[in-house]
C-alpha positions as CSV (number, residue, x, y, z in Angstrom):
1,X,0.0,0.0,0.0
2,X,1.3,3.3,-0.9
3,X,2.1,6.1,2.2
4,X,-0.2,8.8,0.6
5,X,-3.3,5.7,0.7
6,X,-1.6,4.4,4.4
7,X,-2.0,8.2,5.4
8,X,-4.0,10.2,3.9
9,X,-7.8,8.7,3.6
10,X,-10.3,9.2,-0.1
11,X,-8.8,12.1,-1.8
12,X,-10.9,15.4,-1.3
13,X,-12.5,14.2,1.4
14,X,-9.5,14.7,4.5
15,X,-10.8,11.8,6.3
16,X,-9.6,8.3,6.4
17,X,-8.1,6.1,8.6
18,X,-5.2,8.7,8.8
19,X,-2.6,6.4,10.5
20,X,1.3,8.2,10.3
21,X,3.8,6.9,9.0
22,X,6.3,5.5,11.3
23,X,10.3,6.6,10.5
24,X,12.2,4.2,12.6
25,X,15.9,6.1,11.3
26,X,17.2,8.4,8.9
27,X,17.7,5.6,6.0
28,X,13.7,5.1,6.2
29,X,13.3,9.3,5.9
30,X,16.0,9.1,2.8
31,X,14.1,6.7,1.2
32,X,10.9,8.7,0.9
33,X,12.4,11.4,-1.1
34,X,10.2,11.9,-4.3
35,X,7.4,9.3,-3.1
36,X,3.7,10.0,-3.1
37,X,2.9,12.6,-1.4
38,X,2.0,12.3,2.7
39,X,-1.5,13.5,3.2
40,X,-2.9,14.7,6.7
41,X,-6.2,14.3,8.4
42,X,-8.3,17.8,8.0
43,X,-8.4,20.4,10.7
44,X,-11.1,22.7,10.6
45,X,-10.7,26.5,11.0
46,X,-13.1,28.1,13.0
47,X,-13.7,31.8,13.9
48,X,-12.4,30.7,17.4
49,X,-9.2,29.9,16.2
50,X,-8.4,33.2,14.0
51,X,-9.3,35.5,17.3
52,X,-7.3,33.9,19.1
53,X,-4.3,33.9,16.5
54,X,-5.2,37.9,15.9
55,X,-4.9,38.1,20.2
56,X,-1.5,36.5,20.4
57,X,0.3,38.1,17.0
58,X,-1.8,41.4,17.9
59,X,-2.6,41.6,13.9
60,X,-7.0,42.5,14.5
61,X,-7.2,43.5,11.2
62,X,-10.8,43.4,9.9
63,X,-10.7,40.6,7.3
64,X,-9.7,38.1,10.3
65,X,-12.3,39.4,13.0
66,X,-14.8,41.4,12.3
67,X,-17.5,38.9,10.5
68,X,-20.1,41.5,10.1
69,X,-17.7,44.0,8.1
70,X,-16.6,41.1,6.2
71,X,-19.6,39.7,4.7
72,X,-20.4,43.1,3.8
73,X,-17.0,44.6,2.3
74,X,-14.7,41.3,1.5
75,X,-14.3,39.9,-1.9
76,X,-14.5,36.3,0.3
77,X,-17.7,37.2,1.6
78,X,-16.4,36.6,5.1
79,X,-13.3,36.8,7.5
80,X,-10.6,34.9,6.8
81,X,-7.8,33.2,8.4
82,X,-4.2,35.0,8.4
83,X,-1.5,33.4,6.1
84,X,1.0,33.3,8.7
85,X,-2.1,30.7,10.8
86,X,-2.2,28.8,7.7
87,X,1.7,28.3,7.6
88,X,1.8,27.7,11.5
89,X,-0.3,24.6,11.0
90,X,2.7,22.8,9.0
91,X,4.5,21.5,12.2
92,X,1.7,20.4,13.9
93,X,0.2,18.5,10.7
94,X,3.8,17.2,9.5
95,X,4.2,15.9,13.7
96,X,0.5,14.2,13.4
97,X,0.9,12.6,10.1
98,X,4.8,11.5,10.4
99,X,6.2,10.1,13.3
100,X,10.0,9.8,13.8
101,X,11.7,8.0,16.3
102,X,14.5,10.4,16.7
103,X,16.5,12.2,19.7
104,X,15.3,15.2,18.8
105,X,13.7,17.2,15.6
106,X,13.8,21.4,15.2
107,X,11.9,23.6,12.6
108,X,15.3,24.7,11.0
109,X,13.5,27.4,8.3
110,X,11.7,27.9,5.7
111,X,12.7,28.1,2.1
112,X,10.3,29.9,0.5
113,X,6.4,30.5,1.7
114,X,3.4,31.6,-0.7
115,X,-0.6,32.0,-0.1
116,X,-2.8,31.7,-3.1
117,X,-5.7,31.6,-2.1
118,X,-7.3,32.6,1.4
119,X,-9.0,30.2,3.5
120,X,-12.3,31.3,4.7
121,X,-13.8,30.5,8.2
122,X,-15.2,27.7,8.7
123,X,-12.8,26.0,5.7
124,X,-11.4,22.2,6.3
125,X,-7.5,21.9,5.8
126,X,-5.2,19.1,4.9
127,X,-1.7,19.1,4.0
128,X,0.8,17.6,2.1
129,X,4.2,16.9,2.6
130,X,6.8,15.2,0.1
131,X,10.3,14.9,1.1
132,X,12.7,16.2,-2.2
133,X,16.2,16.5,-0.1
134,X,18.1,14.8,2.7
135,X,21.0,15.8,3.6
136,X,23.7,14.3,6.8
137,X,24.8,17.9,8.5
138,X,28.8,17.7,10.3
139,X,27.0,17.5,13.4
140,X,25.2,14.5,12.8
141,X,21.9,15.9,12.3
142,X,19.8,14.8,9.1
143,X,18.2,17.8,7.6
144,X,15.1,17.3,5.2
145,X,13.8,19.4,2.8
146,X,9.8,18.7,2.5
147,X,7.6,20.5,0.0
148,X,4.5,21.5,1.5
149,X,0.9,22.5,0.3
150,X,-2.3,23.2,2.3
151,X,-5.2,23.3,0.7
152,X,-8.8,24.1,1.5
153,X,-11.2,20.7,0.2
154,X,-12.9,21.9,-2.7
155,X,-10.6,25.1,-3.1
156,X,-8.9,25.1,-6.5
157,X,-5.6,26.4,-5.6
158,X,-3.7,25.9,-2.4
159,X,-4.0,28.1,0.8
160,X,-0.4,27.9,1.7
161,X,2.6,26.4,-0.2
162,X,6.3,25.7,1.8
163,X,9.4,24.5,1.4
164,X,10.2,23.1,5.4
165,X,13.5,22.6,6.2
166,X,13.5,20.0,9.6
167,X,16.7,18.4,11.0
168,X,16.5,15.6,13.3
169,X,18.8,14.0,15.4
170,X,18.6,10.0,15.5
C-alpha cells in the first residue's frame, strides 16, 4: 500500500483512517524522497481559532475578525484566516501525520512560503508533505527538505505552499 493511501484517507475528502507513518531512522526518511505525497487528516478553522491567532500576533485587522464587516466589504464574503495561521499549521500537521523516532527534531526554516488563495472560516484543511532533499549535517543531524501544500477541500488552488527545512537527530 502506498504512504499517501496508508495516510492520507479518499482524496478530497481529509478523512480516512489517517494512520502516520512510522520513520524508525534516517535511511527510512532518505528513502521517501520523491514518493507519493504524505496527506494529513483535515483540521477545521473556526472563527475561534483566527481570534485567538489575531490576540497573540496582535494583527486585528478586519478581514480576520470582524465577520459582520466582512460579509459586507470582503471579496470572500467573510473573515478569513491570516497566512501566517495557515503556515503555523505545518508542524503540527507534519508531527500528526509523520512520526519519527529520533533524539530530537527542530523547525530549522523555511525556504520559500506563498498564499494563493485565502481560506475562509469555517474551511477544512489538509496538508501535504513530500520529502525532495536529505542531507547528513557535520553534526550528525539529518536535515530534510519537505515541500508542502495546504489546501482548502474543494478550493482550487492551495491556501499555503512551503518549502520546510526539519533536521532531526537520530
Amino acid at each position: 500500500m502506498s504512504t499517501a493511501a496508508r495516510v492520507g484517507g479518499r482524496e478530497g475528502d481529509g478523512d480516512g483512517d489517517n494512520r502516520p507513518v512510522e520513520i524508525a531512522s534516517a535511511a527510512q526518511l532518505r528513502a521517501l524522497i520523491g514518493a507519493e505525497p504524505i496527506v494529513s487528516a483535515a483540521v477545521t478553522i473556526e472563527q475561534a481559532r483566527i481570534d485567538a491567532f489575531a490576540d497573540v500576533t496582535g494583527d486585528r485587522q478586519w478581514i480576520h475578525v470582524d465577520a459582520e464587516r466582512a460579509r459586507r466589504e470582503s471579496p470572500c464574503g467573510g473573515t478569513v484566516a491570516h497566512g501566517f495561521l495557515t503556515l503555523s499549521l505545518i508542524p503540527a500537521l507534519l508531527m500528526q501525520t509523520v512520526h519519527i523516532a529520533h533524539r530530537m527534531g527542530v523547525n530549522y526554516g523555511l525556504n520559500r512560503v506563498r498564499f494563493p488563495s485565502a481560506v475562509r472560516v469555517g474551511a477544512r484543511l489538509k496538508a501535504r508533505f513530500v520529502v525532495v532533499d536529505a542531507s547528513d549535517l557535520p553534526d550528525g543531524a539529518l536535515q530534510v527538505t519537505w515541500d508542502v501544500a495546504v489546501e482548502a477541500l474543494d478550493e482550487p488552488k492551495p491556501a499555503c505552499v512551503a518549502q520546510l527545512l526539519t533536521r532531526h537527530y537520530f
